[in-house]
C-alpha positions as CSV (number, residue, x, y, z in Angstrom):
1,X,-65.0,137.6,197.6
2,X,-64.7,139.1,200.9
3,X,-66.6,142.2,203.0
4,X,-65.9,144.3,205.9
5,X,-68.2,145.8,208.3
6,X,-67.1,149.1,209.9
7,X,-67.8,150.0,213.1
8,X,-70.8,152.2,211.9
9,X,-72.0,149.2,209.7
10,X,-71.0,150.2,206.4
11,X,-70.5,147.3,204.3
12,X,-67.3,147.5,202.1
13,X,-66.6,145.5,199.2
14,X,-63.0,145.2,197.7
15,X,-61.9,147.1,194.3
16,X,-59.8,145.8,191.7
17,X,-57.2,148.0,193.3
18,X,-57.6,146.9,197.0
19,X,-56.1,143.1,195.9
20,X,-53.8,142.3,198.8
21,X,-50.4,141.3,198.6
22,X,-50.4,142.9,194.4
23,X,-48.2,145.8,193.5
24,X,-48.9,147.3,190.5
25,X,-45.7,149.0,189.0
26,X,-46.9,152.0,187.3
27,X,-48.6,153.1,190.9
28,X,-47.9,155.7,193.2
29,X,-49.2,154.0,197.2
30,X,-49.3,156.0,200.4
31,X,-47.2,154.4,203.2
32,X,-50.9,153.3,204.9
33,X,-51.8,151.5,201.4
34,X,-48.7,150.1,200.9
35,X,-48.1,148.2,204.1
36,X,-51.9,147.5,204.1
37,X,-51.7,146.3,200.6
38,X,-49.1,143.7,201.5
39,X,-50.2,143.0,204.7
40,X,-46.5,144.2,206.6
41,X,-45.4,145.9,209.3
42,X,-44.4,149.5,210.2
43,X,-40.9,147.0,211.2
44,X,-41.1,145.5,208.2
45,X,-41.4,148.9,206.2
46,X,-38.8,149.8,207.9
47,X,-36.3,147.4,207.2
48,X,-36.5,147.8,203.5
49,X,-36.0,151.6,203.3
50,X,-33.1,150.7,205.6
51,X,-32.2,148.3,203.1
52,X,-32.6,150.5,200.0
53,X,-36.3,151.0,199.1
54,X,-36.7,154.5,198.0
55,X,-40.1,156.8,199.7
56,X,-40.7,159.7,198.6
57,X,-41.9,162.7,200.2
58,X,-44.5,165.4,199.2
59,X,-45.6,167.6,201.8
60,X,-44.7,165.9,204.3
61,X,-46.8,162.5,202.9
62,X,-45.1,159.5,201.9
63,X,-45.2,157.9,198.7
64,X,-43.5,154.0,197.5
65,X,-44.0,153.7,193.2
66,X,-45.0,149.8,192.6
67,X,-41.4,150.5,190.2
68,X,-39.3,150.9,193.1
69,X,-40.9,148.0,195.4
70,X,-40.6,145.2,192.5
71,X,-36.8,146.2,192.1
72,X,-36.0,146.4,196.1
73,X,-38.0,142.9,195.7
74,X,-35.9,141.4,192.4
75,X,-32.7,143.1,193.8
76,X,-32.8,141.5,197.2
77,X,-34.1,138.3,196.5
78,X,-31.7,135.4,197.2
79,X,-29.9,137.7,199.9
80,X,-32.1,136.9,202.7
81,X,-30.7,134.6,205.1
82,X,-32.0,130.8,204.6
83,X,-34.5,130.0,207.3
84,X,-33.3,126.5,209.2
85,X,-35.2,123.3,207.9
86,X,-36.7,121.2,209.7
């Protein structure tokens, strides 16, 4: 299991819910958490909402459901361009 020190020394310890690279389905993630989460990119983020990923807005906050992630993943996988072997 891992830790992080902040820069005031605080020792953090990860939560069942901080598990990196899991979506949970029936979860509501703030933009930060999400790409945190998954460990992507504001470019990456980008990309799939260009691509179809719905966010959601509250008061000027946005939101991805786990739901909407795991179908943008299941309805886009195979459609990626095959990386060159070798």
């Amino acid at each position: 299991m891992w830790e992080l020190i902040t820069p005031l020394g605080q020792t953090l310890m990860p939560t069942q819910d901080d598990t990196i690279g899991v979506i949970n389905p029936d979860e509501l993630y703030t933009l930060n958490a999400f790409t945190r989460r998954l460990g992507i990119t504001a470019a990456t983020l980008r990309s799939a909402r260009r691509a179809g990923l719905k966010v959601y807005y509250v008061h000027k906050h946005g939101y991805i459901h786990g739901r909407d992630w795991i179908d943008y993943v299941r309805g886009t996988a195979g459609k990626a361009p095959a990386t060159p072997q070798g």
